[in-house]
N, C-alpha and C positions, 0 to 999 in steps of 0.2 A: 624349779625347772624354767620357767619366765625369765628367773636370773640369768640363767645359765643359756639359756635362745638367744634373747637381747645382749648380753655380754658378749655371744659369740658374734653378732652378728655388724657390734659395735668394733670386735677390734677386728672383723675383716675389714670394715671401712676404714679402719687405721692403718691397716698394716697392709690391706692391697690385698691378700691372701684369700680364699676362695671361700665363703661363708659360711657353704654345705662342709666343708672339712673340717671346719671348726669346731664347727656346730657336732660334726660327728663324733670328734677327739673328748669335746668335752660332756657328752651322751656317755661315751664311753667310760671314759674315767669315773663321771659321777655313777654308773649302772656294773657291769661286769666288773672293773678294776678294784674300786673302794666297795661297792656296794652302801652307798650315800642313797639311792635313790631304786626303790624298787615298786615299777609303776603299777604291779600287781597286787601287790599289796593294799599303795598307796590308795588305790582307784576301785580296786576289787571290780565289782559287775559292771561299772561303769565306763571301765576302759575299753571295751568295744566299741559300746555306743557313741563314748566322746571322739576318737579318731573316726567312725563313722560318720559323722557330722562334720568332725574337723576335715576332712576330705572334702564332703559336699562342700562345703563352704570354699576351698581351697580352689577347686574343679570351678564354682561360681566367679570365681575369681579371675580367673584363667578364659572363663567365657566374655569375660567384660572385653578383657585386652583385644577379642580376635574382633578387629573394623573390618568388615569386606570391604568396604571402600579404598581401603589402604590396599589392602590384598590383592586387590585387583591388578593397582599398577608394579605388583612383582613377578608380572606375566606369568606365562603356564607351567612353569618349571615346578609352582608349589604347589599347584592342582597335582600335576604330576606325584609328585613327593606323597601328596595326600591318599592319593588313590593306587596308584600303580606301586609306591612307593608302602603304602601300607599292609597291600597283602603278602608283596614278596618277604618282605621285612618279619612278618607277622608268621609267614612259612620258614623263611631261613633263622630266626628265632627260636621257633618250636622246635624243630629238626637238633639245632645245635644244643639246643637245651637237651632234649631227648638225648642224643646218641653220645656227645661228649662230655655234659655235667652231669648226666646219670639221673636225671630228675625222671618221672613218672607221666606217661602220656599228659591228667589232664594239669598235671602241677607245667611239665614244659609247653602245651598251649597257651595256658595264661598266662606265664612269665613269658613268651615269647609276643606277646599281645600288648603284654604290659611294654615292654623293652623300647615300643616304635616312641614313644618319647621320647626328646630331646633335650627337656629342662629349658622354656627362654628364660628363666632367672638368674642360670648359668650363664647361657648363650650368649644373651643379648653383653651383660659386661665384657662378656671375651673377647666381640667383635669389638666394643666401643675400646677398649683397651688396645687391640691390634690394629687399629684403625683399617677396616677393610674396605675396597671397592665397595660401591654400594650396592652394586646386582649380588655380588654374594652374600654379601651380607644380609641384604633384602631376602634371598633366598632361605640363609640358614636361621634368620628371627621369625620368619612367617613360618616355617613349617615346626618351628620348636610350637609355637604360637597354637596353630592348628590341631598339630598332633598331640598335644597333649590333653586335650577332651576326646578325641580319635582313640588312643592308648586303654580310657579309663573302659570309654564303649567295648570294646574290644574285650578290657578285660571283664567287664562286667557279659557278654555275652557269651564268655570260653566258661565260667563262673557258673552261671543260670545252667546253661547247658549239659554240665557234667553234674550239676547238683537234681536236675531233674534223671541225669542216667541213674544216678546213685538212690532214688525214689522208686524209679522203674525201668531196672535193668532189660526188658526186655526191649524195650523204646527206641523205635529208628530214629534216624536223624526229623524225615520228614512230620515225624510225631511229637518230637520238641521243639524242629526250628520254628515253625507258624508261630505257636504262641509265645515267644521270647518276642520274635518280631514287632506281634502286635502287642507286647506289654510297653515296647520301648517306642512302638510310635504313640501310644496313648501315652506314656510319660512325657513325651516331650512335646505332645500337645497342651496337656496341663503346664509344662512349666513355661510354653509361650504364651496360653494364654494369660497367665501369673504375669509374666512381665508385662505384656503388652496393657492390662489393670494397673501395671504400677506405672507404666508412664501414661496413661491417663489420666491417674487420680491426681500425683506426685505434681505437674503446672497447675493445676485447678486451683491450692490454696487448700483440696481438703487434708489436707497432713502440715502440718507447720513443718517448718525449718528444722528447729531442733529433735524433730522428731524420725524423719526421712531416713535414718542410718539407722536407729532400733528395730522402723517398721519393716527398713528391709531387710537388716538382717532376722527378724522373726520371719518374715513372710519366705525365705530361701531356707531356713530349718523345717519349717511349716509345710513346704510345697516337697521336700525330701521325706520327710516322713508320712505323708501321704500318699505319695506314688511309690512307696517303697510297700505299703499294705496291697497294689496292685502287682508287682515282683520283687522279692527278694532283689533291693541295689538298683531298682528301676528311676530307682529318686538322683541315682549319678547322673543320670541320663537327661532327666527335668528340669534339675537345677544348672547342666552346663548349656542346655538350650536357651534356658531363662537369663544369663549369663550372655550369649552371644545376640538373644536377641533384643534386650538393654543397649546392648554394646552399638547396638545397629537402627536404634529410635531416635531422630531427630529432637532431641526434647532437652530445651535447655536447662530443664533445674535438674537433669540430671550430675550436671556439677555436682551437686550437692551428696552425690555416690563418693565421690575419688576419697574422702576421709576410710571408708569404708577397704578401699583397694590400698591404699598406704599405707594404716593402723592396724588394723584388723587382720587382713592376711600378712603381713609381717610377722606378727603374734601369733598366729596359728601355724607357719609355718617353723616359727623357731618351735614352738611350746610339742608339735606333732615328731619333728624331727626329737628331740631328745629326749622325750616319751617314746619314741623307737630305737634308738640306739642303745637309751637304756637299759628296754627292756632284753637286750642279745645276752643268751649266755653262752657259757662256756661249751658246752654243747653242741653247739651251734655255729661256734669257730675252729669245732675241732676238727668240723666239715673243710672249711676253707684252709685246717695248719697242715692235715696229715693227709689229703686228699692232692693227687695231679689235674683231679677234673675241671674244678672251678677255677685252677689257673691257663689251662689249656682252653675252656670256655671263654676266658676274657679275652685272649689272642684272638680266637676265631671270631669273634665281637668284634671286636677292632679293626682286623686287618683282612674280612673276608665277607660277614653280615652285612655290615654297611659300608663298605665300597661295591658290594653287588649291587645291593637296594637302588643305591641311587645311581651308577649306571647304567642299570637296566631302567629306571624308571626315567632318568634324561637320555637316553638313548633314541635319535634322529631328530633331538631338541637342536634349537640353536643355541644355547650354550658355549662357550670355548671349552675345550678339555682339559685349558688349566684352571677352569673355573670350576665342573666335573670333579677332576682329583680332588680341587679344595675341597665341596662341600662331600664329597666323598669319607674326605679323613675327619672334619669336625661334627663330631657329635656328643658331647657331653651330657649326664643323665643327670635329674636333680630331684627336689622334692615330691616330685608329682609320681615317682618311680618308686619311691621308700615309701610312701604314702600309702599307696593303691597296694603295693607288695605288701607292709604291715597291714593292713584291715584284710586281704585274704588271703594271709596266711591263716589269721583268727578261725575265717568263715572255711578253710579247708581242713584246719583240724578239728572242727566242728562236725564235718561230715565226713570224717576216720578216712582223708587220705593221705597215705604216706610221701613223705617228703615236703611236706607244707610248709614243715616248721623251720625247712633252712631256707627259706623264700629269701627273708628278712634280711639274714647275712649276707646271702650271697647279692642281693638288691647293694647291701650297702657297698659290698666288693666292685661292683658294677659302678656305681657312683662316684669312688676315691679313684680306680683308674682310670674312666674316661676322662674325670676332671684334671687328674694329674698328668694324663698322657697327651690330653688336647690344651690344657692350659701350657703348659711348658712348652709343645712346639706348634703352636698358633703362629707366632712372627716367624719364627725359620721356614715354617710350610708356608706360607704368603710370600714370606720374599725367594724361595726358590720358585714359586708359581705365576711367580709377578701379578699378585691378587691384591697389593697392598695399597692404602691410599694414601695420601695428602698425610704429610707424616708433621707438618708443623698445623699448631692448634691453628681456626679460621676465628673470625668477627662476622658479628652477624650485625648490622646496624639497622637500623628502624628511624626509617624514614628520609629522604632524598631532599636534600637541599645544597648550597654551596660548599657549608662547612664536612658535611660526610661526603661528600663528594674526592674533597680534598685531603681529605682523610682517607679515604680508602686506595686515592693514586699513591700515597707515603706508603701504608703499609703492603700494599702490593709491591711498591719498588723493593719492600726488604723480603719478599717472597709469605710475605702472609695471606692466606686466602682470605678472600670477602666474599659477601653478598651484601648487596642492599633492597630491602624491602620495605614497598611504598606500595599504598593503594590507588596512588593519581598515577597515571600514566602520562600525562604532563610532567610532573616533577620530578620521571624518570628519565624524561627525556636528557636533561645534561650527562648524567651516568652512562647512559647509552651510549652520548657522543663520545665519549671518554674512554669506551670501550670496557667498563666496568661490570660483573657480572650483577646482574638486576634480578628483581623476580615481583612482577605488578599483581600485588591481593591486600589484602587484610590481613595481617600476623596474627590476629586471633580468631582471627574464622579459623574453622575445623577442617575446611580444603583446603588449608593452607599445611595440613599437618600430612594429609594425601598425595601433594603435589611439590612438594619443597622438603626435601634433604636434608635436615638438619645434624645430621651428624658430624659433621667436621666443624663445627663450629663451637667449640669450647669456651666461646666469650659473647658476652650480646650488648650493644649499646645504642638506647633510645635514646633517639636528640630530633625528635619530630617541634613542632610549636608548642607543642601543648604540653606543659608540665606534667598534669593529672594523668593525660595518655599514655605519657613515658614509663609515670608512676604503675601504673596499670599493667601495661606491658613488664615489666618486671617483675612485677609481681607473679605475673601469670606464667614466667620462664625459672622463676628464683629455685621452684624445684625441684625438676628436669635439668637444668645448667647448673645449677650452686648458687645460694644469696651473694656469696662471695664471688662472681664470676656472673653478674649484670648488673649495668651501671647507667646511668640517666644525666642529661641535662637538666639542672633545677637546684634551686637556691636550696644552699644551707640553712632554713633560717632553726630560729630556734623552736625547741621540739614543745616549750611551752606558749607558743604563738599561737593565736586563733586560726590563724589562716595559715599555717603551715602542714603538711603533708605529716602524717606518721609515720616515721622511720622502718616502722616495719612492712609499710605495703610499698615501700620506696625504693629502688635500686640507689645503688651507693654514687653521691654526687663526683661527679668528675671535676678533677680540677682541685688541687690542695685548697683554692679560695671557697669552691664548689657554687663560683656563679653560676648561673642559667641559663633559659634560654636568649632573655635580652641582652643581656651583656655579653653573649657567643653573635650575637646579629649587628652588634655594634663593631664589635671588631671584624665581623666581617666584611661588614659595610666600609670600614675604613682600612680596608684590603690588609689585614695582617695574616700570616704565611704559617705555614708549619716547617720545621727546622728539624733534620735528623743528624746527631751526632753520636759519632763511633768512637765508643771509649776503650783504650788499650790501657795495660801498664805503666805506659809513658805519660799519655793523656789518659789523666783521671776525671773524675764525675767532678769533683770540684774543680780540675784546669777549664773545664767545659760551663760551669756556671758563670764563673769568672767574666766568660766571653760573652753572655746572654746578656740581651737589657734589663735592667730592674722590672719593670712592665711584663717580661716574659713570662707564660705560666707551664710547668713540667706536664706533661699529658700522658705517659705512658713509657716504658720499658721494653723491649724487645729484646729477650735472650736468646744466645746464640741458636739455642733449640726451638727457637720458633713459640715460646712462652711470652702471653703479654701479662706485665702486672700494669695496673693503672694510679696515676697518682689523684690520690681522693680526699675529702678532708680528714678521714679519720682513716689510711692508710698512706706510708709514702715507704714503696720497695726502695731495695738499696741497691744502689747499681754496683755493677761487677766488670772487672774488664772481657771485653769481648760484645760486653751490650751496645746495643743502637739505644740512644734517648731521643724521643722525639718529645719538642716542645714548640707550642703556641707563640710566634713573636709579635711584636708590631714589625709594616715593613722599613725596610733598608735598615734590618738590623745588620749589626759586622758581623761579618763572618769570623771563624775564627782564623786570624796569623800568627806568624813566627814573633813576633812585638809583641802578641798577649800573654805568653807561658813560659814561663822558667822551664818547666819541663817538654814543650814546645820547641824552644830555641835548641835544646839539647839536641832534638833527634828530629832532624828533618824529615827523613822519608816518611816516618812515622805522619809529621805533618801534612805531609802532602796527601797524605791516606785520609787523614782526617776531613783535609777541605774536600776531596773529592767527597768524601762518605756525607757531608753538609750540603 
């Protein structure tokens, strides 16, 4: 099953395709279709308790990501979402569930509780893929973000609730709601207090290094199954607390967590997901083959749940209403919905209510269409909305001196977006004069992650003084951006050198020679230029070399689509016509003329295109 997570999870990243669908196809096949994999069996007693965990753990997960700090600046729209956004959602849920998928009073409150999820696992690639404005975007990551520990509570409260009617049928509301309340605000004081122990103990020194990822993942199994002896599920509660409020501790060895949110919930989420797909039978789809309801339910989903929700909940926002409609139609569901749906269904046919057991399928029906129906038209709903952003990748440079300076007026002339970020606000000053967009912090300070936008920038490159910093920096974006997509000033030297830099905490050296930073200070000092040359069919990348001096060095690539490859010592892209090259010369190089090119001479206007584009 591990294979079959990570396989799928491996060839979405190949293939661009959506993880969860993968991930689902090949649940399926291995479970219902072949019957390869039968988790009942395989697991017998244990398979409760393991998606139980595996949930906590997942929910933990989900709690790190949510920074109020960040939150804060996506203004009120997501408070909104959260609150106003949660009960409607949470009624127009239940209702649709009840009256048109046919489910059972307390089966369509919890599934309608479960529903206010969004998936950021989904979410967040969909936007980074359809490159969105950033207030929607900000909008529809924060409340996938939020609401998916909002969703679990939710369900966990609809859950506790009917299971205590189901004890004592005669039981008002006012008779069960007190104590669910206060089981889940004592679970969520234990699971703050838990964390707020682990980031004291965790800087002191008393947990060593290698140890900080076991202690805490024992210590979030530990704090779940303890608060769960206090209510049945009250440990979801503890642990997504424990989760937000890690996430919100100023403490820097918490670094030392992120193996933990990379590794570990990857695997839990591939391993959970296809441990529930596979266990659907046939039974259970006979719901979804022969049935009108649960395809009349996904429509009303779609096109009626949630554009009310969030209407009504932005409703006398300032928001645009083409902004509205957008996050109106995206909402894609993901693991955290299959998840919570598998572990109670378990716990509903445990307590003989009917219709529990098509939770599952119809979660997963829930899951393929929003993903397929808001994957597919994300870019057409944005560009009929004009919600769409900056549609050629950006550069993000690190650090402000002459040479990025002048780098950044080149590829702006070709319509590349920049930013430069420095933490001297002297050294910003030339960028300023130059009218370049700036941003004066610390690239690795954590307000810098609060207050700076890094989403349109598809490429990073450090060229501060300091080799090591650069080094550093790179490492710390390699990834978030891709190892392959940041790149540094700094000597190639050889990797069996004393004093050479390890290639892997290194961004990849620019520059086919991949000198560094002093030989980039010498040429600048002896005022050498940057050169852009537009290569056509006529003029090719070799008529174009031809015309550079020996001394010139290649720098980078600009495809017509607004793609930069860079040339490096252990990469050199191949150009294509259509591409800008921009290269490094000494000055009063020649330019290119009609004298230099056989295939120059041929086609003037073409030349004339050229020298202009130089």
């Amino acid at each position: 099953m591990g294979a079959l997570g990570i396989g799928a999870q491996w060839a979405a990243w190949r293939t661009g395709w959506p993880a969860i669908v993968l991930m689902l196809a090949a649940g399926f096949i291995a479970g219902p279709i072949t019957g390869l994999i039968d988790p009942e069996t395989a697991f017998g007693e244990l398979l409760d308790p393991m998606i139980s965990i595996g949930v906590a753990l997942i929910l933990f997960e989900g709690g790190l990501s949510l920074d109020l700090r960040e939150l804060r600046h996506s203004g009120r729209a997501v408070w909104r979402l959260a609150t106003i956004g949660v009960a409607v959602g949470w009624a127009l849920g239940a209702l649709a569930g009840y009256y048109i998928a046919g489910l059972v009073w307390p089966v369509a409150v919890l599934f309608g509780g479960i529903l206010i999820v969004t998936g950021p696992t989904v979410v967040i690639p969909l936007l980074r893929q359809a490159n969105i404005q950033p207030r929607p975007n900000s909008i529809l990551k924060w409340e996938g973000i939020v609401n998916d520990p909002i969703g679990a509570l939710c369900a966990v409260l609809a859950y506790e609730y009917f299971r205590r009617l189901n004890e004592f049928p005669d039981a008002s509301v006012f008779d069960v709601a007190p104590p669910l309340v206060i089981a889940a605000i004592l679970a969520g004081l234990v699971g703050y207090a838990a964390a707020r122990f682990i980031a004291w103990v965790f800087p002191r020194g008393a947990v060593p290094e290698y140890l900080k990822v076991p202690v805490l993942f024992i210590a979030v199994i530990g704090v779940f199954v303890l608060t769960n002896q206090i209510e049945h599920e009250a440990g979801l509660v503890a642990v997504t607390v424990m989760g937000v409020t890690l996430a919100n501790r100023d403490v820097s060895s918490m670094r030392s967590i992120h193996p933990f949110k990379e590794n570990i919930a990857v695997i839990l989420v591939s391993g959970i997901f296809i441990v529930l797909a596979a266990s659907l039978d046939w039974e259970e789809l006979t719901y979804l083959q022969t049935s009108w309801r649960p395809w009349a339910f996904l429509a009303v989903l779609l096109f009626l749940v949630r554009p009310i929700t969030v209407l009504v909940s932005l409703l006398g926002s300032d928001i645009p209403w083409n902004e509205r409609i957008f996050v109106a139609w995206i909402a894609p569901r993901g693991i955290v919905l299959v998840a919570i749906s598998g572990l109670f269904a378990l716990r509903l046919g445990e307590l003989g209510v009917a219709g529990g057991q098509i939770l599952i399928g119809l979660s997963f029906a829930v899951v393929v269409t929003t993903v397929i129906a808001h994957g597919f038209s994300v870019n057409l709903v944005a560009k009929a909305l004009k919600v769409k952003g900056d549609s050629r990748p950006g550069l993000l440079l690190i650090g402000s001196n002459p040479w990025t300076v002048e780098l950044a007026k080149e590829l702006q002339a070709v319509g590349t977006p920049v930013q430069i970020v420095d933490q001297s606000w002297q050294r910003l000053g030339r960028a300023r004069l130059e009218g370049l967009p700036s941003y004066h912090g610390e690239i690795l300070n954590e307000a810098t992650e609060h207050n700076l936008d890094l989403t349109p920038f598809q490429v990073l490159v450090a060229a501060t003084e300091n080799e090591a910093y650069n080094a550093l920096v790179c490492n710390e974006f390699a990834h978030e951006i891709g190892r392959d997509m940041v790149y540094q000033l700094g000597e190639n030297q050889n990797s069996e050198s004393r004093t050479a830099l390890p290639g892997s905490i290194r961004g990849r050296a620019l520059f086919e020679t991949g000198f560094g930073v002093d030989e980039v200070n010498e040429r600048v000092r002896a005022n050498w230029v940057f050169k852009k040359t537009k290569l056509t069919e006529e003029f090719t990348f070799e008529d174009a070399q031809k015309l550079l001096p020996e001394e010139a060095s290649l720098l980078l690539i600009v495809r017509e689509t607004g793609t930069l490859r860079f040339f490096t010592h252990a990469v050199r892209p191949v150009p294509r016509p259509g591409d800008t090259v921009i290269s490094y010369v000494p000055p009063k190089a020649p330019e290119p003329n009609g004298s230099e090119s056989k295939a120059s001479k041929a086609k003037d206007p073409e030349l004339k295109a050229q020298e202009k584009a130089s």
